[in-house]
N, C-alpha and C positions, 0 to 999 in steps of 0.2 A: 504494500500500500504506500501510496507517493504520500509528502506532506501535505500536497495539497488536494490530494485527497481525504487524509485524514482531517486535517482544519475545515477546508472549503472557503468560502467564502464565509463572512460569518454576521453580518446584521442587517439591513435592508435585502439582501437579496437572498438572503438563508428566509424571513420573517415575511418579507412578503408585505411589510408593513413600512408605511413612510413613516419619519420621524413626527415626534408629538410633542406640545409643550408642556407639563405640567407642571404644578404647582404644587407647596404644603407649604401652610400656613403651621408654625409650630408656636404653642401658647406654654407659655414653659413658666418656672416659679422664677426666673429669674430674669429670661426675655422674653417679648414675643417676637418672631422670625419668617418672614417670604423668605424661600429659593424657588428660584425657578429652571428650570431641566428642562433640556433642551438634547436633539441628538438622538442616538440609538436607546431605548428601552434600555440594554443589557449593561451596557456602558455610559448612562447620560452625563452630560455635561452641565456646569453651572451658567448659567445664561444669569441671572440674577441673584444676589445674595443681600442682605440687607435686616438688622435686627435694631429693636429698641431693647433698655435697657428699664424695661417698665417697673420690676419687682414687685410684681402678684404674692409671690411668698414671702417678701419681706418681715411681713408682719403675723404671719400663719400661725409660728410658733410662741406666740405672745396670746393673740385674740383668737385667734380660727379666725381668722376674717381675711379679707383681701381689703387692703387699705383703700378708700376711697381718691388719692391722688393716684395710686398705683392705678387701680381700678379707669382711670381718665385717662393715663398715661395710655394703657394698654386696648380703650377704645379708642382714642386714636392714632393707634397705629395701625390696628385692624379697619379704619377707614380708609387708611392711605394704602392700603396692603391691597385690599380686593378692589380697588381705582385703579392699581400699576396694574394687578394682573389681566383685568381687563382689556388695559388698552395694549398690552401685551402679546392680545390674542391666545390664551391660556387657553389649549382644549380639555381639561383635565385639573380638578380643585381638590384639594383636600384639606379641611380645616381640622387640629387635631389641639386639645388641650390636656393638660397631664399632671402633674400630682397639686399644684396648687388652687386649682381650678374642680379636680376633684377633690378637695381634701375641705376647701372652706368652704364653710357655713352659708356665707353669699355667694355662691360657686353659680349657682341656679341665676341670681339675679345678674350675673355677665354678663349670662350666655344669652338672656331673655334679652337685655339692651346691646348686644354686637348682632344678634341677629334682629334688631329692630335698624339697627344704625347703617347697617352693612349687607345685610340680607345672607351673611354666611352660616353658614349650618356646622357646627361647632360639635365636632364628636369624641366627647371628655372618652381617654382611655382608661381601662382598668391598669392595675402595676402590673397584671399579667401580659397582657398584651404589648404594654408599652416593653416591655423585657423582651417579650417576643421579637417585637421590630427591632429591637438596639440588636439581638442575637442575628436575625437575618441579615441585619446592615454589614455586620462584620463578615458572614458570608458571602456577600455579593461582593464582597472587597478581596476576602481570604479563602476562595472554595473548600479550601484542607484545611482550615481551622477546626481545633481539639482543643477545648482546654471550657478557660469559663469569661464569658464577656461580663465586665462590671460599668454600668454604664453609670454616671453620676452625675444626678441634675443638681438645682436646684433645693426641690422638698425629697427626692429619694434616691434612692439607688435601686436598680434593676441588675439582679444578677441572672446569668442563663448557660443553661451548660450544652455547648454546640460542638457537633461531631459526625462525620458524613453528609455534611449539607444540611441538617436539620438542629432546631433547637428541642431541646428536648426537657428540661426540667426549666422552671422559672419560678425569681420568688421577686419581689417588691418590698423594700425594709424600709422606715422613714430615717435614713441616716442622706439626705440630701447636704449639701455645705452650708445653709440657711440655718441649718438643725443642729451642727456641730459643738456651736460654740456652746449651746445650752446642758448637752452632753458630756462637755470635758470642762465642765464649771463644777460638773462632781468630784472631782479630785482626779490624780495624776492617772488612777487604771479606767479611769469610767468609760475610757469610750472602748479601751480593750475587753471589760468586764458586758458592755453593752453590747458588742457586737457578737461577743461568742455566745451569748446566752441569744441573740433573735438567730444567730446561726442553726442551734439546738433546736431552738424550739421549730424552725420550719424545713429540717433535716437534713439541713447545708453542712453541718459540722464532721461527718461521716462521708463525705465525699471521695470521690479518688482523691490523692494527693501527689503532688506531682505535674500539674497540670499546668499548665501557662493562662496566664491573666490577662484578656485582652482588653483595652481601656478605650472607653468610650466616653465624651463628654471635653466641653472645653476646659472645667477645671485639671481632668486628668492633662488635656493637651500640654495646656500651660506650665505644667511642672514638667514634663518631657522636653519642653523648651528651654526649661531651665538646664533640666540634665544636659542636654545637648552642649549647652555653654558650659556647664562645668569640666566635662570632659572632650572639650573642642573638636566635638563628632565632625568629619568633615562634607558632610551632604544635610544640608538643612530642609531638609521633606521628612515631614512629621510623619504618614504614612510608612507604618509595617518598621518604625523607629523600636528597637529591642533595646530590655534594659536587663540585668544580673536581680535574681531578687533581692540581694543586699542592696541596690540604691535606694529601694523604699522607704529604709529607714537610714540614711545618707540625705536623702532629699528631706526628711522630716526633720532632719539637726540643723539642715541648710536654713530650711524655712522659718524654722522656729529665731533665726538671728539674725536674719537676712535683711540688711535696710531695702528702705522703698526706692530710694534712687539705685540702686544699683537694678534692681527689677526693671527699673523704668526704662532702663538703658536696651534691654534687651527687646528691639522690636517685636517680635511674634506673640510678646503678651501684650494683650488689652490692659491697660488701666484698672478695667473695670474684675479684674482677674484676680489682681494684684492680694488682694483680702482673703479671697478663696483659696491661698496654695499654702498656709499652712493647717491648714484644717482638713485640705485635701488630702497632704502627704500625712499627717497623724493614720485618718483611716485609710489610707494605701501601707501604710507600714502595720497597721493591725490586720487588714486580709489577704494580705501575704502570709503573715503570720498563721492566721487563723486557717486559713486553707490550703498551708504548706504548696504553695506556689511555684514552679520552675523559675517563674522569672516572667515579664513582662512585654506585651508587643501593645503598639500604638494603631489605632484603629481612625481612619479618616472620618469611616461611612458609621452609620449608627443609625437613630431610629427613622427620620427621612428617610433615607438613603433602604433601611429595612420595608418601610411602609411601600416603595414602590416596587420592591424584590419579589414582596410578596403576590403582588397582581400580576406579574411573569407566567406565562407558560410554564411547564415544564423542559419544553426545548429549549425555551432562552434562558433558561438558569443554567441549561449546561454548557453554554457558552462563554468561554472564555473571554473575561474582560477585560484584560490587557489586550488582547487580539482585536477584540470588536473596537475598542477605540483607537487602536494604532490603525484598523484598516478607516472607521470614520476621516480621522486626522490627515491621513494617506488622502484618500479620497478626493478631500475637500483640499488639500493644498500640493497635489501633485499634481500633475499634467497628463497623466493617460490614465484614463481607471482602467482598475484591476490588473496596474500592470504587475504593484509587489507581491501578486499571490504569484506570477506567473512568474517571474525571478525567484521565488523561492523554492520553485518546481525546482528550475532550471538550475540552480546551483545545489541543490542537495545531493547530486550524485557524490559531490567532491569533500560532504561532511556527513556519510552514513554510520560514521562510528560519532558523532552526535549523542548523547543522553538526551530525557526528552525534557530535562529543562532548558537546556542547553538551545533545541528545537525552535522551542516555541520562543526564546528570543531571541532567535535568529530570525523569524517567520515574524515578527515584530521588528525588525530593522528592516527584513524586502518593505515589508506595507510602509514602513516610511521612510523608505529610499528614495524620495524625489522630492520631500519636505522643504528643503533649501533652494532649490532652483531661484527661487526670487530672491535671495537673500550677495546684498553686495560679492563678488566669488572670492575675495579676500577673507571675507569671514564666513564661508559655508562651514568650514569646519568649525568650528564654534557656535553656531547654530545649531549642528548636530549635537553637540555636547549638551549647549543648551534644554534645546528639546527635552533629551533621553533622561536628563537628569534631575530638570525643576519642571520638568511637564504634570499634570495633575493624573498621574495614572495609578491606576489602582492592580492589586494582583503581581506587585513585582514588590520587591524590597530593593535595598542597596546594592547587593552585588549585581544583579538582575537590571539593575540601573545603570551601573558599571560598564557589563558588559553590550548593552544598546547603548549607550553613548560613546565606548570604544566602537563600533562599530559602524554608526554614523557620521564619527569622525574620520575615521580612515575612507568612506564612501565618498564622503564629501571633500577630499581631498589633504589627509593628514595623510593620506600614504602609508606606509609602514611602520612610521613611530606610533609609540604608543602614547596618549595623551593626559599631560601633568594629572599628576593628584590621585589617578584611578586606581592604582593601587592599593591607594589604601583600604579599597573598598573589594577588590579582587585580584586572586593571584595574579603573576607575572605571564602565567603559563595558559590561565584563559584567557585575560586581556589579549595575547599573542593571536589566539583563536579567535578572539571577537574583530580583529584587527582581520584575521584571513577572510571571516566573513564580509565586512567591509569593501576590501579589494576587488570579491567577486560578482557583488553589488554594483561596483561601479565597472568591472569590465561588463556584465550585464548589460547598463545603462549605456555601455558608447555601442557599442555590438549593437545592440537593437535600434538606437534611437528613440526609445521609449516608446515604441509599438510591438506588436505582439508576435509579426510574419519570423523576424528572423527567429528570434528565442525557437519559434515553435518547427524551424526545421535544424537550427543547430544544436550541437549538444557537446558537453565536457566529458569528458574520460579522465580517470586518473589510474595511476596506477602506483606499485613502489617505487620506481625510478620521474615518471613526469604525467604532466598536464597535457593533456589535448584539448584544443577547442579544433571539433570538428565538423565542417561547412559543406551544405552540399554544394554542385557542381555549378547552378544556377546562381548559387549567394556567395562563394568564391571570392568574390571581388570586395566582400565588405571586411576582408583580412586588412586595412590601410596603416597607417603606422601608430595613431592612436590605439588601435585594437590591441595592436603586436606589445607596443610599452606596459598598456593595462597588464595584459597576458603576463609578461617580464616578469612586474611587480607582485602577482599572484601568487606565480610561481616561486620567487625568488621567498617569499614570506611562507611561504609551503613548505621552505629546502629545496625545491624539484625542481627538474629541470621545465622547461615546456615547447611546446610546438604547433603550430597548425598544419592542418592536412586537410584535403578535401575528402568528403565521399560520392560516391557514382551513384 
């Protein structure tokens, strides 16, 4: 079976289905938030992002109540929310509100004046549910995720233990960061003493142990950004960001002494963050603790991101999400479609000893081997890097990043070196391979001219001693010297010799 046969093609022409806009409107105890999505179903894109900072739960844990300025604050923003998504063109709404809105007293009275003021239909989740969607969020992101998602708002946390693509146990605790402070005014064990006894009581304590902790929510985010600074991680994409289970409680010494101007300093935290991260890292160093933890991975996608996974087919959940947006992204900023599935055909004879994650990002640099064409040609290589590296994809972590930006750096003209910094994030020995990929991409691209005839009557041979690229007797002629140098370079980055030959 060819790779591309096994991928195929993978979002509009797999679906059948043009691209759609939707929307969720998220009512949270801390903000309320439009995105808007945009792009393939499997893989959407943010087309708009945009939150206030109303605090509905502000006052939750004092009165049950939702404070009457909060309460103004967060009506209009739900007025300015479903006026953008309209003029937006949004074919697809979803209004959702979640532990503060279900928790207080006036929760009813909200919901009865956003839907008089706005006409939206507001559908308060249970903490099951909402656990639910944080768990499928991190699936759409992480297919093979195992372990347990903790997703942390506002008024709670949602835990979910997900494994083969499905969520499978969920529980909802009121340890949101709103709630914290009130918790560890009990003396120095209370919030460890608090969580292992609601762990007990709804059977979380008894779990596998061992497991990886996947962190969902901006408070979790913002302390990762902080790790990231502490130990000068060199790729700043929070996404599929791994941490040791000891920094939990690393990050909770940090926070606890930590002035505010140095926080300040570090762009990627909000302001409004700044308060939430030591009371975040307290209970990330107690459910580590408490559920004997392997260690930590950072989650982009969550309960949005869950909410739309779940209205998927069953076929487009099996779809590869780094693939379905690299071939979108391809698509839309390259110059021939479908040429990088056909490139991916056409060079796999020469990397069959390939593993298949190895594959599938390699089948993710064809689809966005034409990405740069517009870009000054001085700096296509760096575009490439760019891309592979701060692009918003999901389904790849660092090395995996690594090796697609070594790769579209060499396509796009870095040649054979291998490109500053990469290293750090993958060996010597597969950067060297991302690089041959690279090469073969761009002889690909002069060889065909970015259409489909020649690919589809030439083809590469390899053997233990060299490269063949071989032409039949009508297409002979497209051997010109560009061809020959690409070939050279291929080769020469192979070890092998190379040659062309015709066939009859």
């Amino acid at each position: 079976m060819t790779l591309l046969e096994k991928f195929g093609r993978v979002s509009v022409a797999l679906t059948g289905k043009p691209p759609r806009r939707r929307a969720i409107i998220d009512i949270g105890s801390n903000s309320v938030r439009l995105v808007i999505y945009d792009g393939p179903a499997r893989a959407p894109f943010l087309l708009f992002n945009e939150k206030v900072a109303a605090g509905l739960g502000a006052a939750l844990s004092e009165t049950g109540r939702i404070d009457p300025a909060a309460m103004e604050r967060g009506l209009e923003a739900l007025e300015r929310f479903a006026i953008l998504a309209r003029e937006m063109d949004v074919a697809e709404m979803r209004c959702i509100a979640t532990a503060a809105v279900r928790e207080a007293t006036n929760g009813p009275e909200f919901v009865a004046k956003a839907r008089a003021q706005t006409g939206l239909d507001i559908e308060i989740l249970s903490g099951e549910a909402e656990g639910r969607a944080a768990g499928l969020g991190v699936i759409s992101a992480m297919p093979e995720a195992d372990g347990i998602v903790a997703d942390l708002g506002g008024g709670s946390l949602e835990l979910a233990r997900v494994r083969g693509g499905t969520v499978h146990q969920v529980v909802s605790l009121p340890l949101g960061v709103l709630r914290l402070a009130a918790i560890r005014a009990g003396g120095k064990m209370a919030l460890t003493k608090y969580v292992a006894k609601a762990l007990k009581e709804t059977g979380w304590a008894g779990l596998e142990q061992g497991l990886p902790l996947y962190l969902v929510g901006g408070s979790w985010r913002a302390l990762a950004h902080l790790d990231m600074q502490l130990v000068h991680f060199p790729l700043p994409v929070i996404h599929h960001y791994t941490m040791a289970p000891e920094r939990a409680a690393t990050l909770a010494r940090v926070t606890a002494s930590i002035g505010k101007a140095r926080v300040k300093k570090i762009p990627a935290i909000s302001g409004s963050r700044i308060s939430a991260l030591a009371p975040a890292a307290a209970l990330l160093r107690v459910l580590v603790r408490q559920l004997g933890c392997s260690g930590m991975i950072v989650s982009a996608h969550g309960l949005r991101e869950g909410l739309l996974y779940e209205r998927l087919s069953d076929e487009e959940r099996a779809l590869d999400p780094l693939l379905v947006a690299a071939e979108a992204e391809g698509e839309a900023q390259g110059r021939f479609s479908g040429h990088g599935a056909l490139i991916d055909q056409w060079i796999a004879p020469l990397f069959v000893e390939d593993a298949a994650d190895y594959a599938r990002i390699r089948r993710a640099a064809c689809l966005l081997g034409d990405v740069g064409w517009r870009a000054n040609p001085d700096f296509r290589a760096e575009r490439g890097l760019e891309i592979a590296l701060h692009g918003n994809w999901v389904g790849i972590d660092g090395w995996g990043r690594a090796m697609l930006a070594q790769a579209l750096y060499s396509n796009f003209g870095g040649g054979g070196s291998l490109a500053p910094g990469l290293e750090l994030l993958a060996s010597l020995e597969d950067l060297n391979r991302a690089c041959q990929w690279g090469l073969a991409i761009r002889l690909a691209q002069r060889l065909s001219g970015g259409v489909a005839g020649p690919l589809e009557t030439a083809r590469l041979k390899v053997d233990e001693r060299a490269i063949s690229l071989i032409l039949p007797s009508n297409h002979a002629g497209l051997a010109g010297e560009t061809v020959n140098r690409r070939l050279k370079n291929l080769g020469q980055a192979m070890g092998l010799e190379w040659r062309i030959s015709s066939a009859n």
